[in-house]
Every structure is written in structure tokens, then in C-alpha cells.
LUMLOLO-758030 format. One record per residue (C-alpha): x, y, z; residue in three letters; residue number from 1. Coordinates in steps of 0.05 Angstrom, whole numbers, plus 5000, padded with zeros to 4 digits. Last residue first. Example, Ala and Ser with C-alpha at 12.3 -4.5 7.8 and 13.67 -1.06 7.14 Angstrom:
2
x/y/z/code/pos
5273/4979/5143/SER/2 $
5246/4910/5156/ALA/1 $
***
This chain:
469
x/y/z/code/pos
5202/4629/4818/UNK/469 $
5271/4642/4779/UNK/468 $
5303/4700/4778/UNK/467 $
5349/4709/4715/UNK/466 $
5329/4773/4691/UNK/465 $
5330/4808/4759/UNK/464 $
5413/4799/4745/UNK/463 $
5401/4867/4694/UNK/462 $
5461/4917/4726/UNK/461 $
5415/4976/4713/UNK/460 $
5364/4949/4769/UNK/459 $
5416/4953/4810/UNK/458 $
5441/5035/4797/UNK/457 $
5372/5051/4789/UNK/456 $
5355/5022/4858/UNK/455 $
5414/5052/4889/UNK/454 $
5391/5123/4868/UNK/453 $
5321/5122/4889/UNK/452 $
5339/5079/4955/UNK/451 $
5385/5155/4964/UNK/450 $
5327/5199/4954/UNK/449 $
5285/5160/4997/UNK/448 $
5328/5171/5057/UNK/447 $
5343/5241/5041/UNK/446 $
5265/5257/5043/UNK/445 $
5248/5218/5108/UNK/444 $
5308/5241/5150/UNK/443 $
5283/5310/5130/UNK/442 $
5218/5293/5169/UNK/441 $
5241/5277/5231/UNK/440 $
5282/5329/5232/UNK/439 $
5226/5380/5223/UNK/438 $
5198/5341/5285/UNK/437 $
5252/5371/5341/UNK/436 $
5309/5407/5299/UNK/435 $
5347/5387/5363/UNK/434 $
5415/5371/5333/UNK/433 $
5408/5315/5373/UNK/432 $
5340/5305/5383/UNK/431 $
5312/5315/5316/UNK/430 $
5366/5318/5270/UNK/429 $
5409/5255/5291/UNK/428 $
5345/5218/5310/UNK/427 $
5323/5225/5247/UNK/426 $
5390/5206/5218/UNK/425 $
5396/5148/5265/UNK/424 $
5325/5129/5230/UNK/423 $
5342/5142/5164/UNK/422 $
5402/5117/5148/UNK/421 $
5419/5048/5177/UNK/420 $
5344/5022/5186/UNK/419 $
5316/5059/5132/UNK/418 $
5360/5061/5066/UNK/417 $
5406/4999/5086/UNK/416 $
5356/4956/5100/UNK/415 $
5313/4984/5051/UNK/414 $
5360/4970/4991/UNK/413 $
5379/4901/5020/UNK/412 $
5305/4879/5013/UNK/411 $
5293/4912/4946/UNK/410 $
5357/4861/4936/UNK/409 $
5322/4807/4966/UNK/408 $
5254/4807/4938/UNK/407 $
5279/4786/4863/UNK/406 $
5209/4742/4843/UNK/405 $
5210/4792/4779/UNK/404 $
5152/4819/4805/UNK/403 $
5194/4843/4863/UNK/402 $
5240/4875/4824/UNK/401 $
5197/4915/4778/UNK/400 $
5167/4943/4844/UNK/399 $
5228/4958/4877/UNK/398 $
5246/5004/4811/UNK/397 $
5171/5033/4813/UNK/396 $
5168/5045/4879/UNK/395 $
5238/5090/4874/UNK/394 $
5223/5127/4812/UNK/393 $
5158/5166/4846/UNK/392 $
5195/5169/4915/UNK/391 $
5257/5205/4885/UNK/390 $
5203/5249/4847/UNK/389 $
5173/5268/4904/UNK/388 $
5222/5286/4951/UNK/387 $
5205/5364/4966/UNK/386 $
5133/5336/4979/UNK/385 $
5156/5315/5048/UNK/384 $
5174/5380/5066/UNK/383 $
5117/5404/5051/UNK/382 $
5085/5355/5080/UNK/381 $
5108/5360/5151/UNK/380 $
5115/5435/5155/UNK/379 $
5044/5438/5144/UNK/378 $
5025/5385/5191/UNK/377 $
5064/5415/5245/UNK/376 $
5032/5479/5235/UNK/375 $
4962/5457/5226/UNK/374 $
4968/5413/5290/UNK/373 $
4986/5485/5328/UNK/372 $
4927/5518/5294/UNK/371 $
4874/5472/5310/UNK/370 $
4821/5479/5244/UNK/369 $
4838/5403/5231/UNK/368 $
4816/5355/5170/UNK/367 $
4822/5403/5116/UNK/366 $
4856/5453/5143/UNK/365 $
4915/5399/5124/UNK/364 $
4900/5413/5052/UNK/363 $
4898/5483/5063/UNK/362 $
4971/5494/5103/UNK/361 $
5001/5455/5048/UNK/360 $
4981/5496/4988/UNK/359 $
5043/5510/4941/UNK/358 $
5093/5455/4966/UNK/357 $
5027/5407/4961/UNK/356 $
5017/5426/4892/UNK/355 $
5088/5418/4867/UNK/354 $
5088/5347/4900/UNK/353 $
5026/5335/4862/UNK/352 $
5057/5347/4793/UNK/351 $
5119/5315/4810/UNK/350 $
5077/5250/4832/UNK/349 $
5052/5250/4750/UNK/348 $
5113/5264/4719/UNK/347 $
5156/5211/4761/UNK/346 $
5097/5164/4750/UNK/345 $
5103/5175/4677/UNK/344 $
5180/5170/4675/UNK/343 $
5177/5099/4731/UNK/342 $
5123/5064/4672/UNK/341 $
5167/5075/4616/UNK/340 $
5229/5045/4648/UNK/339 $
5192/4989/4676/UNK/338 $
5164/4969/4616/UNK/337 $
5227/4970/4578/UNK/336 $
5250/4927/4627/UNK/335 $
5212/4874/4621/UNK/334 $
5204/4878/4542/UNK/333 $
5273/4865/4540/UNK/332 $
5260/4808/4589/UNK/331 $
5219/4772/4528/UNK/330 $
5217/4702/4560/UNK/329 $
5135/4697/4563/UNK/328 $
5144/4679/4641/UNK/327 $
5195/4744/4638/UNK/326 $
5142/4781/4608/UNK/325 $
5084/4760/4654/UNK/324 $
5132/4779/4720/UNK/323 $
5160/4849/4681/UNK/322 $
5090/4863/4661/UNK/321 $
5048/4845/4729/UNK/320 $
5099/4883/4771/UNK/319 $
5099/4951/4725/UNK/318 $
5026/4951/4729/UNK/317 $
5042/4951/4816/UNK/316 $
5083/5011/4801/UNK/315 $
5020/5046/4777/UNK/314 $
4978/5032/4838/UNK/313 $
5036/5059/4875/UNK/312 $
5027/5117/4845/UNK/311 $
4954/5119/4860/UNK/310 $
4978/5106/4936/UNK/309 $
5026/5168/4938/UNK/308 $
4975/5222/4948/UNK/307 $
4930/5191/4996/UNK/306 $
4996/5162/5033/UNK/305 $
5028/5241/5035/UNK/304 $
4956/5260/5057/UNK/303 $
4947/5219/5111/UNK/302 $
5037/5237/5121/UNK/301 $
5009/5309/5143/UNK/300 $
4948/5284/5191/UNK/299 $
4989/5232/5223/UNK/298 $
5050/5285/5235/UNK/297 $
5004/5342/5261/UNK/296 $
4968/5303/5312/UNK/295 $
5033/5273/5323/UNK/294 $
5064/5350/5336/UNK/293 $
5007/5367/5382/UNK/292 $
5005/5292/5418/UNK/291 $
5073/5314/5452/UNK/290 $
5149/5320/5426/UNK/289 $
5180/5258/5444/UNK/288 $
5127/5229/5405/UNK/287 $
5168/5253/5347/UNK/286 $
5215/5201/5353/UNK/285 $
5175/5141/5374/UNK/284 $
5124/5168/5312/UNK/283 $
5197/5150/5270/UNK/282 $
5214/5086/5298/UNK/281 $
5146/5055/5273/UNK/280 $
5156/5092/5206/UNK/279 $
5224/5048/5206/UNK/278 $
5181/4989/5216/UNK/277 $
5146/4999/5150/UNK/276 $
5210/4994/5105/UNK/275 $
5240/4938/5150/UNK/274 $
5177/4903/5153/UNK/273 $
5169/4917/5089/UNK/272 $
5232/4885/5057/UNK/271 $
5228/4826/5106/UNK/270 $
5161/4809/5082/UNK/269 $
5179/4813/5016/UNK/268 $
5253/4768/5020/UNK/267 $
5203/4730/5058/UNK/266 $
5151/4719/5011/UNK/265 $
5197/4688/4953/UNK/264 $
5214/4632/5015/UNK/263 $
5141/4631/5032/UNK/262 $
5114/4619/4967/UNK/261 $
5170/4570/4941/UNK/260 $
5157/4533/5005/UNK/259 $
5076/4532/4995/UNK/258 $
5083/4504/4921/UNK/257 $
5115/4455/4949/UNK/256 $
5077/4444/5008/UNK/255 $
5012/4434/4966/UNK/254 $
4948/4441/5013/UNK/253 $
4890/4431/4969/UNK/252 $
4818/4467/4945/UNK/251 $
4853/4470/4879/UNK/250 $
4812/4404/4850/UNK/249 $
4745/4442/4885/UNK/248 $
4758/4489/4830/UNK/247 $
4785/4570/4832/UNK/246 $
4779/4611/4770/UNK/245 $
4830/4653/4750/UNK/244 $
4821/4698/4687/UNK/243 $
4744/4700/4695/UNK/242 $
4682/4666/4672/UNK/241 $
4650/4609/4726/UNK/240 $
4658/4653/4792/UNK/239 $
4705/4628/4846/UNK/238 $
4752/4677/4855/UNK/237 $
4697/4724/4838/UNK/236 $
4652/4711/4904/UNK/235 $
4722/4699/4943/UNK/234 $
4732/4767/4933/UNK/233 $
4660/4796/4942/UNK/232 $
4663/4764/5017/UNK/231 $
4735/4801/5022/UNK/230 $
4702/4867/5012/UNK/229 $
4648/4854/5061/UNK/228 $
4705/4840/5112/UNK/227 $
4742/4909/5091/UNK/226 $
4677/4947/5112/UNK/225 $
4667/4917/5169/UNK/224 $
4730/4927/5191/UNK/223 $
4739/4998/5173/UNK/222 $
4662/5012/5208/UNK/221 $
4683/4965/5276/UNK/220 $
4748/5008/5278/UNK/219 $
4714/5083/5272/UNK/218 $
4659/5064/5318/UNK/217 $
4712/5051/5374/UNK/216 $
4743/5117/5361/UNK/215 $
4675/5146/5380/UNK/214 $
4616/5091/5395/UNK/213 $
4560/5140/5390/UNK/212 $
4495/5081/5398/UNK/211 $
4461/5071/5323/UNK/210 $
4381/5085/5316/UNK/209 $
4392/5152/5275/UNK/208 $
4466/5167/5278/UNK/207 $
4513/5150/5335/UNK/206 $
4582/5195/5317/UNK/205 $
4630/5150/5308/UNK/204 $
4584/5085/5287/UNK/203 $
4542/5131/5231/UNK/202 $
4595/5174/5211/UNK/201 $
4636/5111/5196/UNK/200 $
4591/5061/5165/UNK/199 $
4570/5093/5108/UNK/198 $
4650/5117/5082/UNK/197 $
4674/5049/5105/UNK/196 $
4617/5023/5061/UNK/195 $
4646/5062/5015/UNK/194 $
4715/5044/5021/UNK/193 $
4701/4967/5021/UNK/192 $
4661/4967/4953/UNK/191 $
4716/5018/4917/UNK/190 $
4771/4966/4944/UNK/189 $
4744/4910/4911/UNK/188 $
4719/4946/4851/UNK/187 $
4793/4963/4842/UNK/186 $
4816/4895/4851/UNK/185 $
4768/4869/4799/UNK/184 $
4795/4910/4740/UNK/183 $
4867/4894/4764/UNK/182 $
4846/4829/4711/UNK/181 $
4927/4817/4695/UNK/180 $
4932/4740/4724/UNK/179 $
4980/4766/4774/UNK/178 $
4932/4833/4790/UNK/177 $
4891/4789/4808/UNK/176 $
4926/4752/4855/UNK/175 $
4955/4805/4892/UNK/174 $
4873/4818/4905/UNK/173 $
4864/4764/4933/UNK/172 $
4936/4780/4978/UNK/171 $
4921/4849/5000/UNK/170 $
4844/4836/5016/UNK/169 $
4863/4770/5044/UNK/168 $
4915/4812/5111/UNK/167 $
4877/4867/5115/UNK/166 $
4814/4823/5122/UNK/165 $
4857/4772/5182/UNK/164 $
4870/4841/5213/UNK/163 $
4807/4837/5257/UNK/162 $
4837/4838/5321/UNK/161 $
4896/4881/5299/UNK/160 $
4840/4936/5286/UNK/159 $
4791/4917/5339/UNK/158 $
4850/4917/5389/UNK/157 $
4873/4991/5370/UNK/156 $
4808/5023/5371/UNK/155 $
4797/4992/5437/UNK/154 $
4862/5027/5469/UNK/153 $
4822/5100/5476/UNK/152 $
4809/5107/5539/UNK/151 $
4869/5084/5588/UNK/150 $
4929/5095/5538/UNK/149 $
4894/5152/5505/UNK/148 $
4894/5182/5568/UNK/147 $
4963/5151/5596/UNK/146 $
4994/5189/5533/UNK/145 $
5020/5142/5479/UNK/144 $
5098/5125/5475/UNK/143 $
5092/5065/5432/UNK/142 $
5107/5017/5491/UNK/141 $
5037/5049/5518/UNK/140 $
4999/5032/5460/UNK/139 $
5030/4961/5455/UNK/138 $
5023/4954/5529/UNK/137 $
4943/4980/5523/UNK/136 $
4930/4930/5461/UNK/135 $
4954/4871/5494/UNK/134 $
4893/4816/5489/UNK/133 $
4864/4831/5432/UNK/132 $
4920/4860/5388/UNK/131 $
4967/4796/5412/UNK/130 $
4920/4752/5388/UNK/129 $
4892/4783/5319/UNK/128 $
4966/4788/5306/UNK/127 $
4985/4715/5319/UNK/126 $
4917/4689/5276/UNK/125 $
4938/4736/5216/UNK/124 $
4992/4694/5185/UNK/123 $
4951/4631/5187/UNK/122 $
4898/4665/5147/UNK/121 $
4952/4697/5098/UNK/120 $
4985/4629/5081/UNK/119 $
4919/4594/5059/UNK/118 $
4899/4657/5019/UNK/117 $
4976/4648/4983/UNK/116 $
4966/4572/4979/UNK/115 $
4902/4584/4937/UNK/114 $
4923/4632/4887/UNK/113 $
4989/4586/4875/UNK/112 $
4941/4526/4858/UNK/111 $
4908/4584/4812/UNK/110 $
4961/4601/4773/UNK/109 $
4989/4532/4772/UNK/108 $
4929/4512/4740/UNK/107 $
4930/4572/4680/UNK/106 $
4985/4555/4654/UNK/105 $
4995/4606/4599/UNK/104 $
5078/4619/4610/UNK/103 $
5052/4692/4634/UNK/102 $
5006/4673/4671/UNK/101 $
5044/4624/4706/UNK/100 $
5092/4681/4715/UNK/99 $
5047/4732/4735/UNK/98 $
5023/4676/4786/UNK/97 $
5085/4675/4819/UNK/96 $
5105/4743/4821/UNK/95 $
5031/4775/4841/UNK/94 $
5038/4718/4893/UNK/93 $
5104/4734/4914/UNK/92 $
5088/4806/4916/UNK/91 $
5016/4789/4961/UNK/90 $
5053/4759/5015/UNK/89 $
5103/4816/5019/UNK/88 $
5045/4860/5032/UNK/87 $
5002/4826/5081/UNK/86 $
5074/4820/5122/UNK/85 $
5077/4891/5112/UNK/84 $
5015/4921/5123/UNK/83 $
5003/4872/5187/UNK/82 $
5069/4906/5210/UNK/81 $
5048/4972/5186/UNK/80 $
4987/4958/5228/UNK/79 $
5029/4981/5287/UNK/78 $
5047/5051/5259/UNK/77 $
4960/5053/5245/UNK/76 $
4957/5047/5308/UNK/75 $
4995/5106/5334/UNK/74 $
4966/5144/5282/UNK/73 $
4896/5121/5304/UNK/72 $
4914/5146/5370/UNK/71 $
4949/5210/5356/UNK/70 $
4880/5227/5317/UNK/69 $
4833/5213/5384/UNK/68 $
4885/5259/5426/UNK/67 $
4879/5305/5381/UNK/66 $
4804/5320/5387/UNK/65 $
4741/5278/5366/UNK/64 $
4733/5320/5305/UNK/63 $
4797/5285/5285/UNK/62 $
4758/5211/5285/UNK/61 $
4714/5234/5218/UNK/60 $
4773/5258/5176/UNK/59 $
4824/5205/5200/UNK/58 $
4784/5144/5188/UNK/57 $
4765/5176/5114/UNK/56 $
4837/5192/5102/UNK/55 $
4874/5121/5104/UNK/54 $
4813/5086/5070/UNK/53 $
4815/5146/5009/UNK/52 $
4881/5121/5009/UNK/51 $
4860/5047/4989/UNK/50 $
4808/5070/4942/UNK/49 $
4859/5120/4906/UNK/48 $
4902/5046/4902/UNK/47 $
4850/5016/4869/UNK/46 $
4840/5080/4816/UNK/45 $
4913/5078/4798/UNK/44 $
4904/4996/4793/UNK/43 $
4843/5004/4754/UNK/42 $
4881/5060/4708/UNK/41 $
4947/5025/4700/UNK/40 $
4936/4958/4684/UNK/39 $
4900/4985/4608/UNK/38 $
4942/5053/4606/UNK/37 $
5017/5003/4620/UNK/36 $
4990/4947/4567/UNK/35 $
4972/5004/4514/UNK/34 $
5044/5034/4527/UNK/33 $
5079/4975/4518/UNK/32 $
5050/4967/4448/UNK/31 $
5030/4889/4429/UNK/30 $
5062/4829/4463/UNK/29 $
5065/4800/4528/UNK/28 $
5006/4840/4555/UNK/27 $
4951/4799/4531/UNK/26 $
4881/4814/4540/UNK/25 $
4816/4787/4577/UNK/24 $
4774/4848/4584/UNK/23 $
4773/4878/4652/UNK/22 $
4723/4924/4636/UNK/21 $
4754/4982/4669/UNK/20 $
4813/4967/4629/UNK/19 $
4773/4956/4562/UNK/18 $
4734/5023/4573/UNK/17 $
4811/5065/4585/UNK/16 $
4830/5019/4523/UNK/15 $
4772/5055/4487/UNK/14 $
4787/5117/4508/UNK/13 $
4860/5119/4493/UNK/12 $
4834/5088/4423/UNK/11 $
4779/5147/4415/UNK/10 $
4833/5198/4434/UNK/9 $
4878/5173/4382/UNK/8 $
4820/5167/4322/UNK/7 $
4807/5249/4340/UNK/6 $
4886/5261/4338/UNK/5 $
4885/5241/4265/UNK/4 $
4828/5261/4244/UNK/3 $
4844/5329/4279/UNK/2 $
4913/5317/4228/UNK/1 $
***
């Protein structure tokens, strides 16, 4: 028996090796469960990059006061839009090159790689404008006070000024996750976050030779940091041994593969815009109630986003299997993966959730020692946390469909879930019923509950099976 169990550690760990590795394997056939651990640990470990990004910022700038932390939240509610068009960009490449993957056509994979990078730099050029030049009004439409209005609006123009790296690291590293290597993707993100990590103390708060830039410092480190990132990208993109490897022959516009791309992309984009915008309409709420309870609000859903993100990571494995399996035509196998991959993540996000229930108050002592923000905070997560397992199931059920190259219905979901739900219901709560932010953040729990439910009862029906990208 202890042989036994001794030669199934050593395979766990050897897959774990062969997933950081990035070895070149195939996840049409073999055990499920190997091909969920080997995507599933670099893009768990990607995704703790990517909320390590959404904490660091907030960690460093919240000694500046709580005026300084309402402002990146406010922000950061705008850069949901760059988040979600960056987003549903990168599901239809994940779906399109899964399935090229997946049907072993390695060309069209990387044709599609390159109309995807093409797409996001033309996407980003509107943002970068309108950040630059109008970063005040959007700050002030948001509700922001006339001091962070006045003296804090640069953060917010260097951030949708330099959105273009948002906007490639999301879809280069869409692309390989398509081709299965989510080995790369999480060095990706590891190399931006730490020279976020570097570059932050030192630009915030002026260390050794460097001026104190403040809030300012903050945005030029994130940047920075994110632009090296996409350098190292395009380094392996075009490297001579890899799963995708990009030619001078691919170095083309192709309209038709760049129609199929934008018209799977928009049933994305319009998914997360709707999903992300509804966060928007959410700090509008609760900046009714002062820069205390946004302080409190940015800080508690930090954490929420830290915690989630590695979950996502493991919703994105379930992408890359159901689009290479449906290329390989075993849909079976599609679904099977899903279902195995939404009970582990529902164990593994119940297991936080419990933890945050228990010890709110000290995880948001972590990045505030102001008792009023603490409060908030608190109460915001642990509320939050009450929902986990609804959120745990629902990213991997819209995840499954989007790889599939099905963006409409996760599309229809959110609409419904966030525009006609939660956001009259947080509105409902809050000011109505005046439960102030608390009912802000119930909206948030019932809302996911429900996209949680609908999703299973969709994804149950099987018409995913049949999309064709």
C-alpha cells in the first residue's frame, strides 16, 4: 500500500515538474485528471501573479491616506473596461487556437495568434486617448472628491494611457494557453509582478536617487512592469522551439481570419463589459457614502480578486480542454472536463471563503490600521465570502463556454445577472432600503448565486457542442 501511495505522489509530482516545464503534451486523450493538474498549476500560479498585481498597488499607495486608495479604486472601475475588452479578445483566441490545436494545425494557430495581437493594439489606441486627455471628467463623472479630482487624476491617465500592455499581456498570453504551454503565461506574469513589486516602493515613496512621485509612482511602476512583460512575450512568440512559433509568413493581415476573431470576440467583449461595468455602477453606489466606505470597499474586494484569481486560473484549464477536445471531436471528454474541474475549484474557493468569514477584520489590517476603512472592509468581504462556492462553479461554467467559441449565452447570463439584477438590487438595498454599503454588497452575493444556477442549467442542455469557430 505506502508503495502504492509513494509511486502516486511521485507521479503528482512529476506532472506538477512537467507543468512547470511546459513540456509539449497532449490533452485530448490520456486521464482527465492529469491534463486538469498539468494546465492547472501554471495557470493557478499565473493568475496568483495577476492578483498579487491588484494588491501590491494597493498596499504601497494606502499609506498615502484614503483618499490615495479611493483613487486607484476608482480607476481601477475604469480599467474594467480595458479588462474587459482585453478579456473577451483573449477568449476567442484561447477558443480559436485551442481548436487549431486541437485539430493539429499548427498554421492556423499561429495566423490566429497574430490577428488577435493585431486586434488588441488597435483596440487600445481609443483608451490610451481618452485616459490622456480626460482623466479629471472621468474621475469626476465617477463621483470622486474635488481633491482627488484636482491632485490625484495622473494616476488615472498613466494607467488608461498605457493600457495598450494590459490589453497584449491578456491576449499573448490567451494564446498560450490555446496551444496548452500555460507554463509561459505564468512566467509572464511572475516577471511583470516583480518588477512591479521593485519598482513601486521605489517610484511611490522616492528611494535612493529616485524623486517621491506618490500615486503617480505607483502607475509609471505597474506600467513598466507590464511593458517588460510584454517584451518577454513577443521574445517567446517568436523563439525557434515552442508550441506556437510565429514566422515572417504569419507577419500578415488576414480579414478572414480577423472577422471570425472579432465576431467570436464580441459575444466576449460584450460579456465583460457587462460583467465589469456593473462593478462600475456599484463604486457609483457606494460613493454616495464618502471616501471611508470606498477606502473600505477597494481594499475588501483587493482581497476578494487576490483570492478569486487562482480560481480563475483554473477555469481558464477548463477553456483549453473543452476548445482542444472539441477540435479533437471527443465533446464527452469536453464536458467531463468541465465537470471535474468546477468540483475542485468549488472545494478549493470554499476553503478560502471559510477563512475570510473567520478572519476578515485581519486580512484587511493588513493594508489599513484606519478603523472606520477596517469596518467597511470587513463587512465587505465577509459578506462576500458567503458566495463562494456559487462564484467557484460559476467561472468555470462561463469558462467552458467560452472555449467552446459559445460567447453569447455567458453573454446573456450576465446581462441578465448584472445589469437587470444586481445593480437595481444594489441600489434597492443600499439607498432605498438604506442598508447604505452592506447593500451593495448583498447585491453582489445573490447576483452570482443566481449566474451559478443558470449556467448549470445551460451548460446541462449540451448546444456548446456544436459551436463552430
Amino acid at each position: 500500500m505506502n508503495d502504492v501511495l509513494e509511486e502516486t505522489d511521485s507521479s503528482i509530482w512529476e506532472d506538477i515538474k512537467a507543468s512547470l516545464a511546459g513540456n509539449d503534451l497532449d490533452f485530448t486523450s490520456g486521464s482527465i485528471g492529469r491534463a486538469i493538474l498539468i494546465l492547472s498549476v501554471p495557470m493557478v500560479l499565473e493568475m496568483m501573479m495577476e492578483s498579487v498585481f491588484a494588491v501590491v498597488d494597493i498596499f504601497f499607495v494606502s499609506k498615502l491616506g484614503a483618499n490615495a486608495v479611493a483613487a486607484v479604486g476608482i480607476t481601477e472601475s475604469l480599467l474594467t473596461i480595458v479588462y474587459a475588452i482585453g478579456i473577451g479578445f483573449s477568449m476567442a483566441t484561447t477558443a480559436i487556437v485551442s481548436r487549431r490545436t486541437g485539430e493539429k494545425d499548427a498554421d492556423s494557430a499561429a495566423r490566429a495568434a497574430v490577428q488577435s495581437i493585431i486586434v488588441g493594439f488597435l483596440a487600445s489606441f481609443p483608451i490610451a486617448l481618452t485616459g490622456i486627455l480626460f482623466a479629471p471628467e472621468l474621475l469626476s463623472l465617477m463621483g470622486a472628491e474635488a481633491e482627488i479630482v484636482e491632485d490625484l487624476y495622473s494616476y488615472t491617465a498613466i494607467m488608461l494611457g498605457g493600457n495598450v500592455v494590459i490589453m497584449l499581456l491578456f491576449v499573448i498570453n490567451s494564446i498560450f494557453r490555446g496551444v496548452g504551454d500555460a507554463a509561459i503565461s505564468m512566467r509572464v506574469l511572475w516577471l511583470a509582478n516583480g518588477f512591479n513589486i521593485i519598482f513601486d516602493p521605489i517610484l511611490i515613496f522616492g528611494l535612493g536617487p529616485f524623486p517621491e512621485l506618490g500615486i503617480t509612482g505607483a502607475a509609471i511602476a505597474t506600467t513598466t512592469g507590464r511593458g517588460l512583460a510584454v517584451v518577454y512575450q513577443f521574445y517567446k512568440l517568436f523563439e525557434d522551439h515552442g508550441r506556437i512559433r510565429l514566422l515572417k509568413k504569419h507577419l500578415v493581415i488576414q480579414l478572414d481570419i480577423i472577422k471570425k476573431l472579432v465576431r467570436v470576440s464580441l459575444g466576449g467583449i460584450g460579456q465583460f463589459l457587462i460583467a465589469t461595468s456593473s462593478w462600475i455602477g456599484l463604486v457609483r453606489i457606494i460613493a454616495e457614502f464618502g471616501s471611508i466606505a470606498l477606502a473600505g470597499y477597494t481594499i475588501g474586494i483587493r482581497i476578494f480578486i487576490f483570492s478569486i484569481l487562482p480560481s480563475w486560473g483554473m477555469s481558464n484549464a477548463a477553456a483549453t480542454l473543452v476548445g482542444q477536445n472539441l477540435g479533437a471531436k471527443k465533446p464527452d471528454r469536453a464536458e467531463k472536463s468541465t465537470w471535474i474541474t468546477a468540483g475542485i475549484n468549488m472545494l478549493f474557493l470554499g476553503l478560502v471563503g471559510i477563512i475570510f468569514i473567520i478572519y476578515a477584520e485581519q486580512a484587511i489590517l493588513l493594508f489599513t490600521n484606519e478603523a472606520a476603512v477596517v469596518d467597511v472592509g470587513a463587512q465587505c468581504l465577509r459578506i462576500i465570502s458567503y458566495g463562494y462556492l456559487a462564484y467557484a462553479f460559476g467561472m468555470v461554467i462561463i469558462q467552458a463556454f467560452n472555449g467552446s467559441g459559445d460567447t453569447v449565452t455567458p453573454t446573456m447570463i450576465n446581462f441578465f445577472c448584472f445589469w437587470v439584477l444586481e445593480i437595481p438590487l444594489a441600489y434597492f438595498l443600499a439607498i432605498t432600503l438604506g442598508w447604505n454599503e452592506e447593500g451593495v454588497f448583498y447585491s453582489i452575493i445573490i447576483a452570482e448565486s443566481v449566474l451559478a444556477v443558470i449556467g448549470f442549467i445551460l451548460f446541462k442542455r449540451g448546444n456548446w457542442k456544436t459551436t463552430e469557430v
